[in-house]
C-alpha positions as CSV (number, residue, x, y, z in Angstrom):
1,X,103.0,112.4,121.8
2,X,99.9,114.5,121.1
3,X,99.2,117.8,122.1
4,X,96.7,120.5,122.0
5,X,97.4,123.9,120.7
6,X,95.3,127.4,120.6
7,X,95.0,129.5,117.3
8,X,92.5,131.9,116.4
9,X,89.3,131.1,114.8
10,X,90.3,132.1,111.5
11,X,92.9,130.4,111.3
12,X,91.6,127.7,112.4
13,X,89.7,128.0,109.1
14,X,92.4,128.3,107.1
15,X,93.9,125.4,108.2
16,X,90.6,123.4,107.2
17,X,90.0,125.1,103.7
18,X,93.7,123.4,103.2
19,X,92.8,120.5,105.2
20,X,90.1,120.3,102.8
21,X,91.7,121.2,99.6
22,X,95.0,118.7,100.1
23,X,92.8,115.9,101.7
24,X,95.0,115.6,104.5
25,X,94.3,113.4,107.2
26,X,95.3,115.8,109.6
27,X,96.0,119.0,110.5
28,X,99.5,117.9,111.6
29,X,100.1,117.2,108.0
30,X,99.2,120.6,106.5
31,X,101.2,122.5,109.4
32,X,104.1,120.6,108.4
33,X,103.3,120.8,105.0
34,X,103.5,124.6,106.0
35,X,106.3,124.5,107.8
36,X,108.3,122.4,105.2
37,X,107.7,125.3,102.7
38,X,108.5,128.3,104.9
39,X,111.7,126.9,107.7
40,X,115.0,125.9,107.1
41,X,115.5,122.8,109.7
42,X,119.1,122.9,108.6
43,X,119.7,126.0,110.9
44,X,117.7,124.4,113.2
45,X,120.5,122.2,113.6
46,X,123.5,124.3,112.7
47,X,123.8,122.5,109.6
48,X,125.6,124.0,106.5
49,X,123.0,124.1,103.5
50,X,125.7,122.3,101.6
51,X,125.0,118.8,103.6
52,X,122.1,117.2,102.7
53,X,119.8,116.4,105.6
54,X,118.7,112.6,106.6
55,X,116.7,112.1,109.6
56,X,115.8,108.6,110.6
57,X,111.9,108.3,112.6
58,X,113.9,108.1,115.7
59,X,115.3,111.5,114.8
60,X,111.6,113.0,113.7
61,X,110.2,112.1,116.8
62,X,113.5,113.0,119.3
63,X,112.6,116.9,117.1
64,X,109.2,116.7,117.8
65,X,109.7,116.5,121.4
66,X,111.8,119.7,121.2
């Protein structure tokens, strides 16, 4: 599923200088690059930090739906 979000025009920026920078093929890549840095999914999930986390695709995209 693809969606369209707004941000601000400098942002928007941003998110190209690192486009850019990484090559990423996307900007879904850097977000989650981003977001991989800077969230916890384990609490997403009530998870302790203890358990190591394996998601399978089917699990990715069931989140991503969220």
């Amino acid at each position: 599923m693809v969606t369209t979000i707004q941000v601000q025009e400098t942002t928007k920026q941003v998110l190209d200088n690192l486009k850019n920078k990484e090559r990423a093929k996307s900007y879904d890549v850097i977000i989650r690059h981003l977001l991989k840095e800077h969230v916890d999914v384990s609490d997403m999930f009530g998870f302790t930090k203890k358990r190591p986390l394996k998601f399978s695709r089917k699990d990715e995209l069931k989140f991503n739906e969220i």
